[in-house]
N, C-alpha and C positions, 0 to 999 in steps of 0.2 A: 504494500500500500504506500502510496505517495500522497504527500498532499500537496497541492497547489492554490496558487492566488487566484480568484475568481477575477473572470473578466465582464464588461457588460457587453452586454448583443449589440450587434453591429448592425443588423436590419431587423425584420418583423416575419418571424416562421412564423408558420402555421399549426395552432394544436387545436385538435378538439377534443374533447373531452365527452365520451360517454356516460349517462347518467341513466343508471337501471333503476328503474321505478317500482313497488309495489306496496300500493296501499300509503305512499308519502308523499302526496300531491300536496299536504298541507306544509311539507318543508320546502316546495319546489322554490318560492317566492328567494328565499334567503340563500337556498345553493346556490341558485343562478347567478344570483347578485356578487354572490364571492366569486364564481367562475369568469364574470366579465368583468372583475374590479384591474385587471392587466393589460383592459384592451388597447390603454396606449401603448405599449411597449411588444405584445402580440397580438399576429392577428387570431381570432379565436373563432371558434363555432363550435354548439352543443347537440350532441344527441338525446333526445331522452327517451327510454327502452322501454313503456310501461307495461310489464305483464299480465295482462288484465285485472289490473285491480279491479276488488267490488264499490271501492270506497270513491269513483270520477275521478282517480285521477289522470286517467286518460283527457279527460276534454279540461284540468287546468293545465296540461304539459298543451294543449293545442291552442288554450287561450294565450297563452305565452307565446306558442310557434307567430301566430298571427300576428303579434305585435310587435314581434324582433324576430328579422329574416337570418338571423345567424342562430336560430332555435329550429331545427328539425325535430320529427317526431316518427317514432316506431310504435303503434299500438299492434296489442296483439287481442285477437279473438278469443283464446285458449290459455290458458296460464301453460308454460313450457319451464318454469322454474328459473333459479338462476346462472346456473351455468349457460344453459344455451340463451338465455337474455342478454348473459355479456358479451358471448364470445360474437353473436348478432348485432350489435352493436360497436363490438371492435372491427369485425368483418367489412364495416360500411365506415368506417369513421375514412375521413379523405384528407387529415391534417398531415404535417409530417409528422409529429409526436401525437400521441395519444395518450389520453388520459381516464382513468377508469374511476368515478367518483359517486360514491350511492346519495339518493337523493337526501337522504338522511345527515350527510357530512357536509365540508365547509371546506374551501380552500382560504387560504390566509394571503391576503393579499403580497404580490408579489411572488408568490410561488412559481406562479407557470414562467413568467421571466428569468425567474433566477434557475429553474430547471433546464430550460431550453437555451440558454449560456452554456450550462456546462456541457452538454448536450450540442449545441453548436462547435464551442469550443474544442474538443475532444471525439473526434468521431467514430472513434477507436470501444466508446461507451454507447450502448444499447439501452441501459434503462438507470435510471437516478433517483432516489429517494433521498427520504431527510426524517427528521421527528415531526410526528403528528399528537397533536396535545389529546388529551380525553377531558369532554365534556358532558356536563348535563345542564339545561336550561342557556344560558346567556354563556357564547363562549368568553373564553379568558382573552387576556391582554398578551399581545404573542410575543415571543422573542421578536427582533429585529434584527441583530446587528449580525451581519455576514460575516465569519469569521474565516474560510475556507474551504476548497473542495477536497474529497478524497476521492482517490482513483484506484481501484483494484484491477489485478488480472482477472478475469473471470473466475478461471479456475482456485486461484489463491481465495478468492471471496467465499465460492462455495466449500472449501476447504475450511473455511472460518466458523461459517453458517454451520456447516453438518456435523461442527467439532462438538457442540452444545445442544444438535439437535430438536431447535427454536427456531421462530419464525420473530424475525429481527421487524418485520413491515408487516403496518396495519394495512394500508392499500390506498389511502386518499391521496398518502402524498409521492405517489409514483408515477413519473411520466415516463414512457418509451419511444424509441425511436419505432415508429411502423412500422420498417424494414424488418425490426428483429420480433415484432409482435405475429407479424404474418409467418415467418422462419416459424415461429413457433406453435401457430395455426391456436393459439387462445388455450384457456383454461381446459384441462382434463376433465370430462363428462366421472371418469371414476373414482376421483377423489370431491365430493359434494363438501366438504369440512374442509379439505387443506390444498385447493386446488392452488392456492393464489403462493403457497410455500413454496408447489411443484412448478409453479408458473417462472418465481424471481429465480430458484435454482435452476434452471434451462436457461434462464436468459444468461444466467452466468456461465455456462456451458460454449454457450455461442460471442457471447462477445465481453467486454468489460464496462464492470458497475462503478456508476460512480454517485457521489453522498455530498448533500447541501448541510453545512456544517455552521450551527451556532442562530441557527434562525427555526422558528416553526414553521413548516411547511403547508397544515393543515389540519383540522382538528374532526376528531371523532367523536359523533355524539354517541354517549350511553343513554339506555332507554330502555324502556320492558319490551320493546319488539325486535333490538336489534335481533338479528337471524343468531349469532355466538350466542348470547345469553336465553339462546329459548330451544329451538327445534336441535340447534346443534351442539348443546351444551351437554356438559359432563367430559370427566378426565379418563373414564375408559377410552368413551368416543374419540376421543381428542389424540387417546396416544395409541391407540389401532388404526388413526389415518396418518398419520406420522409416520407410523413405521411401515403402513401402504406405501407412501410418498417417496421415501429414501428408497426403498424397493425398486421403486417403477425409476426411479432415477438415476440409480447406480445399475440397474438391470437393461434398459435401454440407451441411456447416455453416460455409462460408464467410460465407454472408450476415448470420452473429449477427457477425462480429467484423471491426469497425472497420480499414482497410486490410488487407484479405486477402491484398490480391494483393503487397503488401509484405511481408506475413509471410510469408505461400509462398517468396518469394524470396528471403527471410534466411534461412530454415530447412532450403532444399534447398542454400544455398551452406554454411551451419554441416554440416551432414550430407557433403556431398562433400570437405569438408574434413577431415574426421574419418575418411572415407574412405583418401584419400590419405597423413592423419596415420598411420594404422595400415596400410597401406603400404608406409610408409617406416620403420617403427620396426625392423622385423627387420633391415633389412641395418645399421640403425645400430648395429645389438649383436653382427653377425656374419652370414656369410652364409647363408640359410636353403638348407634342403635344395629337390629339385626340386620333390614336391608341396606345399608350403609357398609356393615361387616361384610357381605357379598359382595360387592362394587370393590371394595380392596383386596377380599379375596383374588379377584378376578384379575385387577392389577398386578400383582400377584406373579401370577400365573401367564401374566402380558410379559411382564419379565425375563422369565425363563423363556418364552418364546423366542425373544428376540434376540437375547443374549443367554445360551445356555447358562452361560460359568457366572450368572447371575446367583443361578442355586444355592451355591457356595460362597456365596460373598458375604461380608457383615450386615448390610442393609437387608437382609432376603433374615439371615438368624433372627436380626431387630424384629422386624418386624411376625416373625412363628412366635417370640416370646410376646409381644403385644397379642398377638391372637391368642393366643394359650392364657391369656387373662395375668401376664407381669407387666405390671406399671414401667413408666418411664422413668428413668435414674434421675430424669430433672425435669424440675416440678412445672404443671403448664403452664403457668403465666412467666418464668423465664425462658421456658420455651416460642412463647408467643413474642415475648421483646425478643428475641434472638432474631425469629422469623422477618421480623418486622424490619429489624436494624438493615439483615440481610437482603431480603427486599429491594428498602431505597435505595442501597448500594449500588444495588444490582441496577437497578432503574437509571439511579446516574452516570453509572459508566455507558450503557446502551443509549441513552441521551446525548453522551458526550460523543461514542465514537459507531454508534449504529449497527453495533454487533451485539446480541443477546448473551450475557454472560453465563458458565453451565450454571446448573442447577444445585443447589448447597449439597454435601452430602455429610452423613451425619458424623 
Protein backbone atom coordinates (compact mmCIF):
# COMPACT_ATOMS: atom_id res chain seq x y z
CA UNK A 1 0.00 0.00 0.00
CA UNK A 2 1.05 3.47 -0.91
CA UNK A 3 -0.30 6.48 -0.01
CA UNK A 4 -0.43 9.57 -2.09
CA UNK A 5 -1.42 13.33 -2.29
CA UNK A 6 -4.83 13.70 -3.66
CA UNK A 7 -5.22 15.64 -6.71
CA UNK A 8 -8.57 17.70 -7.87
CA UNK A 9 -10.29 16.77 -11.27
CA UNK A 10 -9.25 18.35 -14.00
CA UNK A 11 -12.60 18.04 -16.01
CA UNK A 12 -16.22 16.63 -15.30
CA UNK A 13 -16.77 12.56 -15.67
CA UNK A 14 -19.59 11.03 -15.79
CA UNK A 15 -21.15 8.96 -12.78
CA UNK A 16 -24.37 7.66 -12.12
CA UNK A 17 -25.36 6.39 -9.45
CA UNK A 18 -27.84 3.43 -9.14
CA UNK A 19 -30.53 3.78 -6.59
CA UNK A 20 -32.60 0.32 -5.62
CA UNK A 21 -35.69 1.17 -4.28
CA UNK A 22 -38.19 -0.88 -2.01
CA UNK A 23 -40.80 0.29 -0.06
CA UNK A 24 -38.30 3.93 0.42
CA UNK A 25 -39.85 6.32 -1.80
CA UNK A 26 -40.33 8.29 1.40
CA UNK A 27 -36.24 8.67 1.68
CA UNK A 28 -36.08 9.39 -2.13
CA UNK A 29 -36.51 13.21 -1.52
CA UNK A 30 -33.09 13.42 0.76
CA UNK A 31 -30.97 10.73 -1.35
CA UNK A 32 -31.26 12.59 -4.21
CA UNK A 33 -30.59 15.76 -2.82
CA UNK A 34 -27.16 14.26 -1.49
CA UNK A 35 -26.44 12.44 -4.82
CA UNK A 36 -26.72 15.87 -6.89
CA UNK A 37 -25.06 18.12 -4.07
CA UNK A 38 -21.41 17.41 -6.68
CA UNK A 39 -23.12 18.45 -9.69
CA UNK A 40 -20.70 21.37 -10.08
CA UNK A 41 -17.77 19.43 -10.13
CA UNK A 42 -19.44 16.06 -11.89
CA UNK A 43 -21.58 15.48 -14.33
CA UNK A 44 -24.15 13.05 -12.64
CA UNK A 45 -27.20 11.13 -13.58
CA UNK A 46 -29.52 8.72 -11.40
CA UNK A 47 -31.19 5.41 -11.62
CA UNK A 48 -33.74 4.45 -9.58
CA UNK A 49 -34.57 0.55 -9.59
CA UNK A 50 -37.83 0.20 -7.75
CA UNK A 51 -38.80 -3.40 -7.20
CA UNK A 52 -42.35 -3.11 -6.95
CA UNK A 53 -42.83 -1.76 -3.93
CA UNK A 54 -46.42 -1.97 -2.37
CA UNK A 55 -45.84 1.35 -0.53
CA UNK A 56 -45.93 4.12 -4.43
CA UNK A 57 -42.88 4.36 -4.45
CA UNK A 58 -42.65 3.78 -7.89
CA UNK A 59 -44.76 6.98 -9.02
CA UNK A 60 -42.58 9.28 -6.20
CA UNK A 61 -39.16 7.90 -8.07
CA UNK A 62 -41.35 9.12 -11.51
CA UNK A 63 -42.58 12.38 -9.96
CA UNK A 64 -38.81 13.16 -9.41
CA UNK A 65 -37.84 11.60 -13.13
CA UNK A 66 -40.23 14.22 -14.58
CA UNK A 67 -38.97 17.02 -12.90
CA UNK A 68 -35.04 16.60 -13.24
CA UNK A 69 -34.08 14.98 -16.77
CA UNK A 70 -30.85 13.53 -15.05
CA UNK A 71 -33.59 11.02 -12.86
CA UNK A 72 -34.26 7.92 -14.96
CA UNK A 73 -36.53 5.32 -13.69
CA UNK A 74 -36.78 1.32 -13.76
CA UNK A 75 -40.15 0.14 -12.24
CA UNK A 76 -40.60 -3.33 -12.01
CA UNK A 77 -44.08 -5.39 -12.30
CA UNK A 78 -42.96 -8.23 -10.14
CA UNK A 79 -40.75 -7.80 -7.16
CA UNK A 80 -37.23 -9.88 -8.42
CA UNK A 81 -35.41 -9.14 -5.16
CA UNK A 82 -32.36 -7.59 -4.73
CA UNK A 83 -29.72 -8.86 -6.30
CA UNK A 84 -31.07 -8.88 -9.73
CA UNK A 85 -32.48 -5.16 -8.92
CA UNK A 86 -28.84 -4.00 -8.65
CA UNK A 87 -27.08 -5.96 -10.91
CA UNK A 88 -30.27 -4.36 -13.59
CA UNK A 89 -29.47 -1.29 -12.67
CA UNK A 90 -25.72 -1.51 -12.85
CA UNK A 91 -26.36 -3.34 -16.30
CA UNK A 92 -27.95 0.14 -17.65
CA UNK A 93 -26.02 2.65 -15.69
CA UNK A 94 -24.01 4.78 -18.86
CA UNK A 95 -21.60 6.88 -16.60
CA UNK A 96 -18.00 6.03 -16.51
CA UNK A 97 -18.04 5.27 -12.64
CA UNK A 98 -20.91 3.85 -11.07
CA UNK A 99 -22.33 4.12 -8.08
CA UNK A 100 -24.52 1.77 -6.03
CA UNK A 101 -26.55 3.72 -3.27
CA UNK A 102 -29.87 2.26 -1.52
CA UNK A 103 -32.51 4.78 -1.40
CA UNK A 104 -32.37 4.59 2.40
CA UNK A 105 -28.46 6.03 2.43
CA UNK A 106 -26.97 9.52 1.92
CA UNK A 107 -23.85 10.52 0.04
CA UNK A 108 -21.82 13.21 1.90
CA UNK A 109 -21.25 16.00 -0.17
CA UNK A 110 -18.22 15.88 -2.12
CA UNK A 111 -17.90 12.27 -2.28
CA UNK A 112 -18.52 11.45 -5.93
CA UNK A 113 -15.77 14.27 -6.70
CA UNK A 114 -13.34 13.21 -4.59
CA UNK A 115 -13.90 9.44 -5.69
CA UNK A 116 -13.65 10.05 -9.24
CA UNK A 117 -10.11 12.13 -8.73
CA UNK A 118 -8.61 9.36 -7.50
CA UNK A 119 -10.34 7.28 -9.89
CA UNK A 120 -9.20 9.61 -12.77
CA UNK A 121 -6.09 10.19 -11.33
CA UNK A 122 -4.84 6.54 -11.12
CA UNK A 123 -6.23 4.21 -13.77
CA UNK A 124 -4.51 1.41 -12.64
CA UNK A 125 -7.75 1.44 -9.77
CA UNK A 126 -11.00 -0.15 -10.59
CA UNK A 127 -13.13 0.69 -7.55
CA UNK A 128 -12.56 3.22 -4.34
CA UNK A 129 -14.15 3.47 -1.00
CA UNK A 130 -13.61 5.55 2.11
CA UNK A 131 -15.67 5.44 5.61
CA UNK A 132 -19.39 5.65 5.78
CA UNK A 133 -20.78 7.12 9.14
CA UNK A 134 -23.83 5.10 10.62
CA UNK A 135 -26.96 6.88 11.35
CA UNK A 136 -30.28 7.04 12.70
CA UNK A 137 -32.77 10.17 12.39
CA UNK A 138 -30.65 13.49 11.25
CA UNK A 139 -27.25 12.47 9.90
CA UNK A 140 -24.01 13.79 11.61
CA UNK A 141 -21.61 16.44 10.84
CA UNK A 142 -19.09 14.68 8.58
CA UNK A 143 -15.45 14.74 8.57
CA UNK A 144 -14.10 17.15 5.84
CA UNK A 145 -10.63 17.58 5.66
CA UNK A 146 -8.86 15.29 2.81
CA UNK A 147 -6.00 13.89 4.24
CA UNK A 148 -4.80 11.34 1.46
CA UNK A 149 -5.21 8.51 -0.81
CA UNK A 150 -4.28 4.95 -0.45
CA UNK A 151 -3.43 2.66 -3.20
CA UNK A 152 -3.28 -1.07 -3.10
CA UNK A 153 -2.22 -3.90 -5.48
CA UNK A 154 -5.33 -5.64 -5.96
CA UNK A 155 -4.08 -8.75 -4.98
CA UNK A 156 -2.07 -7.34 -1.66
CA UNK A 157 -5.62 -5.60 -0.76
CA UNK A 158 -7.57 -8.86 -0.92
CA UNK A 159 -4.62 -10.60 0.91
CA UNK A 160 -5.43 -7.97 3.67
CA UNK A 161 -9.26 -8.21 3.55
CA UNK A 162 -9.32 -12.34 3.65
CA UNK A 163 -6.51 -12.09 6.46
CA UNK A 164 -9.57 -11.02 9.09
CA UNK A 165 -12.19 -12.54 7.00
CA UNK A 166 -14.51 -9.19 7.25
CA UNK A 167 -16.15 -7.07 5.06
CA UNK A 168 -14.13 -3.69 5.56
CA UNK A 169 -17.26 -1.60 3.14
CA UNK A 170 -20.77 -0.85 3.86
CA UNK A 171 -21.50 -0.13 0.13
CA UNK A 172 -22.64 3.62 -0.02
CA UNK A 173 -19.52 4.97 -0.32
CA UNK A 174 -18.14 2.98 -3.23
CA UNK A 175 -17.72 4.18 -6.61
CA UNK A 176 -16.31 1.87 -9.80
CA UNK A 177 -14.89 2.25 -12.72
CA UNK A 178 -17.68 0.48 -15.25
CA UNK A 179 -15.04 -1.18 -17.13
CA UNK A 180 -14.36 -3.21 -14.12
CA UNK A 181 -18.05 -3.56 -12.89
CA UNK A 182 -19.17 -5.09 -16.32
CA UNK A 183 -15.57 -7.54 -16.08
CA UNK A 184 -17.32 -8.56 -13.24
CA UNK A 185 -20.88 -8.94 -14.70
CA UNK A 186 -22.42 -7.49 -10.86
CA UNK A 187 -23.24 -9.19 -7.77
CA UNK A 188 -23.50 -13.17 -7.30
CA UNK A 189 -27.20 -14.39 -7.41
CA UNK A 190 -25.69 -17.19 -4.70
CA UNK A 191 -24.56 -15.34 -2.14
CA UNK A 192 -28.07 -13.07 -1.15
CA UNK A 193 -26.08 -11.96 2.40
CA UNK A 194 -22.50 -11.37 1.35
CA UNK A 195 -22.79 -10.63 -2.24
CA UNK A 196 -21.39 -7.10 -2.01
CA UNK A 197 -17.91 -8.87 0.08
CA UNK A 198 -17.75 -11.23 -3.08
CA UNK A 199 -18.25 -8.31 -5.37
CA UNK A 200 -15.19 -5.77 -3.64
CA UNK A 201 -12.94 -9.11 -3.56
CA UNK A 202 -13.12 -9.76 -7.45
CA UNK A 203 -12.70 -6.25 -8.12
CA UNK A 204 -9.54 -6.75 -6.32
CA UNK A 205 -8.67 -9.71 -8.26
CA UNK A 206 -8.85 -7.72 -11.45
CA UNK A 207 -7.48 -4.48 -10.82
CA UNK A 208 -6.35 -2.04 -7.95
CA UNK A 209 -8.22 -0.55 -4.85
CA UNK A 210 -7.83 2.59 -3.84
CA UNK A 211 -9.21 4.60 -0.26
CA UNK A 212 -10.49 8.22 0.33
CA UNK A 213 -8.62 8.97 3.51
CA UNK A 214 -9.72 11.30 6.51
CA UNK A 215 -13.13 12.44 5.00
CA UNK A 216 -16.74 10.63 5.37
CA UNK A 217 -17.75 9.59 2.21
CA UNK A 218 -21.23 8.63 3.03
CA UNK A 219 -23.60 7.71 5.64
CA UNK A 220 -25.61 4.69 6.46
CA UNK A 221 -28.81 4.92 7.97
CA UNK A 222 -29.94 2.35 10.60
CA UNK A 223 -33.46 1.46 10.87
CA UNK A 224 -35.98 -1.41 11.74
CA UNK A 225 -36.14 -2.32 7.98
CA UNK A 226 -32.80 -2.07 6.95
CA UNK A 227 -32.58 -5.79 4.93
CA UNK A 228 -28.99 -6.80 7.66
CA UNK A 229 -30.92 -6.16 10.71
CA UNK A 230 -34.12 -8.19 9.74
CA UNK A 231 -34.42 -10.97 6.98
CA UNK A 232 -30.78 -11.38 6.92
CA UNK A 233 -29.73 -11.15 10.36
CA UNK A 234 -28.10 -13.56 12.78
CA UNK A 235 -24.34 -14.64 13.14
CA UNK A 236 -24.96 -18.22 11.95
CA UNK A 237 -26.23 -16.71 8.71
CA UNK A 238 -23.65 -14.38 8.50
CA UNK A 239 -20.67 -16.72 8.90
CA UNK A 240 -22.06 -19.72 6.47
CA UNK A 241 -22.16 -16.94 3.76
CA UNK A 242 -18.63 -15.84 4.60
CA UNK A 243 -17.38 -18.96 4.22
CA UNK A 244 -19.67 -19.48 0.91
CA UNK A 245 -17.93 -16.36 -0.30
CA UNK A 246 -14.12 -17.20 0.31
CA UNK A 247 -15.17 -20.49 -1.22
CA UNK A 248 -16.50 -19.32 -4.41
CA UNK A 249 -13.48 -16.95 -4.55
CA UNK A 250 -10.46 -18.79 -3.97
CA UNK A 251 -12.28 -21.77 -5.94
CA UNK A 252 -12.99 -19.67 -9.13
CA UNK A 253 -10.40 -16.62 -8.84
CA UNK A 254 -7.82 -18.25 -7.17
CA UNK A 255 -5.52 -18.29 -9.84
CA UNK A 256 -5.37 -14.10 -10.08
CA UNK A 257 -3.90 -14.14 -6.42
CA UNK A 258 -0.51 -14.87 -5.48
CA UNK A 259 -0.45 -17.80 -2.70
CA UNK A 260 -4.01 -18.86 -2.76
CA UNK A 261 -3.98 -21.65 -1.01
CA UNK A 262 -2.20 -19.76 1.93
CA UNK A 263 -4.87 -17.29 1.90
CA UNK A 264 -7.63 -19.91 1.88
CA UNK A 265 -6.10 -21.14 4.97
CA UNK A 266 -5.65 -17.80 6.83
CA UNK A 267 -9.19 -16.88 6.03
CA UNK A 268 -11.04 -20.19 6.87
CA UNK A 269 -8.84 -20.25 10.28
CA UNK A 270 -9.62 -16.04 10.83
CA UNK A 271 -13.51 -17.14 10.07
CA UNK A 272 -13.60 -20.30 12.48
CA UNK A 273 -12.32 -18.22 14.96
CA UNK A 274 -14.65 -15.73 14.83
CA UNK A 275 -16.95 -18.47 14.97
CA UNK A 276 -16.10 -19.98 18.17
CA UNK A 277 -15.38 -16.13 19.33
CA UNK A 278 -19.12 -15.60 19.05
CA UNK A 279 -19.77 -18.69 20.64
CA UNK A 280 -18.34 -18.01 23.50
CA UNK A 281 -19.28 -14.56 24.09
CA UNK A 282 -22.99 -15.22 25.41
CA UNK A 283 -22.09 -17.54 28.20
CA UNK A 284 -19.33 -14.99 29.03
CA UNK A 285 -22.10 -12.33 29.80
CA UNK A 286 -24.54 -14.83 31.29
CA UNK A 287 -26.12 -17.91 30.54
CA UNK A 288 -28.09 -17.86 27.32
CA UNK A 289 -31.58 -19.24 27.11
CA UNK A 290 -32.14 -22.94 25.33
CA UNK A 291 -32.67 -21.77 21.71
CA UNK A 292 -29.97 -19.40 21.81
CA UNK A 293 -27.71 -22.41 23.24
CA UNK A 294 -28.58 -24.18 19.77
CA UNK A 295 -27.59 -21.14 17.60
CA UNK A 296 -23.94 -21.43 19.27
CA UNK A 297 -24.01 -24.90 19.28
CA UNK A 298 -24.35 -24.72 15.69
CA UNK A 299 -21.42 -22.07 15.57
CA UNK A 300 -19.92 -24.44 16.92
CA UNK A 301 -19.81 -26.92 14.69
CA UNK A 302 -19.53 -23.87 11.77
CA UNK A 303 -16.14 -24.18 13.09
CA UNK A 304 -14.84 -27.23 12.64
CA UNK A 305 -16.27 -27.11 9.29
CA UNK A 306 -14.31 -24.72 8.04
CA UNK A 307 -11.34 -25.17 9.94
CA UNK A 308 -10.86 -28.62 11.15
CA UNK A 309 -7.94 -28.12 13.66
CA UNK A 310 -10.49 -25.65 15.06
CA UNK A 311 -11.60 -28.98 17.27
CA UNK A 312 -8.59 -28.71 19.16
CA UNK A 313 -7.94 -25.23 19.62
CA UNK A 314 -8.45 -23.40 23.18
CA UNK A 315 -11.53 -21.26 21.85
CA UNK A 316 -13.49 -24.69 20.70
CA UNK A 317 -12.37 -26.28 24.81
CA UNK A 318 -13.70 -22.59 26.04
CA UNK A 319 -16.33 -22.68 24.82
CA UNK A 320 -17.51 -27.22 25.75
CA UNK A 321 -16.73 -25.88 29.30
CA UNK A 322 -19.26 -22.95 28.81
CA UNK A 323 -21.74 -25.41 27.56
CA UNK A 324 -21.12 -28.07 30.01
CA UNK A 325 -22.48 -25.22 32.42
CA UNK A 326 -18.55 -23.78 33.85
CA UNK A 327 -18.67 -20.17 34.22
CA UNK A 328 -16.21 -17.73 32.96
CA UNK A 329 -12.98 -17.01 34.95
CA UNK A 330 -13.90 -13.33 34.57
CA UNK A 331 -16.77 -11.88 35.61
CA UNK A 332 -19.34 -10.40 32.98
CA UNK A 333 -19.23 -6.80 33.36
CA UNK A 334 -15.22 -6.97 32.97
CA UNK A 335 -15.87 -8.96 30.31
CA UNK A 336 -18.26 -6.46 28.72
CA UNK A 337 -15.71 -3.32 29.29
CA UNK A 338 -13.02 -5.49 27.80
CA UNK A 339 -15.40 -6.07 24.78
CA UNK A 340 -16.33 -2.73 24.50
CA UNK A 341 -12.70 -1.04 24.93
CA UNK A 342 -11.82 -3.77 22.19
CA UNK A 343 -14.50 -2.77 19.82
CA UNK A 344 -13.68 1.17 19.50
CA UNK A 345 -10.33 0.14 18.99
CA UNK A 346 -11.04 -1.82 16.44
CA UNK A 347 -13.53 0.67 14.90
CA UNK A 348 -10.74 3.37 14.88
CA UNK A 349 -8.07 1.78 13.24
CA UNK A 350 -10.69 0.56 10.31
CA UNK A 351 -11.69 4.27 10.28
CA UNK A 352 -8.34 5.34 10.16
CA UNK A 353 -6.97 2.98 7.48
CA UNK A 354 -10.06 0.95 5.83
CA UNK A 355 -9.07 -2.44 6.79
CA UNK A 356 -11.23 -4.49 9.32
CA UNK A 357 -9.13 -5.48 12.14
CA UNK A 358 -9.29 -9.61 13.10
CA UNK A 359 -11.58 -10.49 15.42
CA UNK A 360 -10.38 -10.57 19.51
CA UNK A 361 -9.47 -13.94 20.54
CA UNK A 362 -9.73 -14.96 23.94
Amino acid sequence: MRKVTPRALTDRPRVTVVIPCYNYGHFLAECLESVFADADQVDIDALIVDDASPDGSARVAQRFAEQDPRVRVIAHETNKRHIATYNEGLAAAEGEFVVLLSADDLLAAGSLARSAALLRAHPEVGLVYGFSRRFTGTPPQPRARLRSWSIWDGPEWVAKVTRTATNPIYTPEVMMRASTMRELVGYDVRLPHAADYHLWLRAGTRAAIGRVNGVDQAFYRVHGANMHTGEYSGDVLDIEQRFLTLRILFDEDGERLPGAESLRAGAYQALAREALILACRPYEQGRPGEQQAGQLARLADLATEIWPSAEDSALMHAYRKYAAGGGPLVPPPVTALRDRAVHHLGWRRWRRSGISPAVRAL
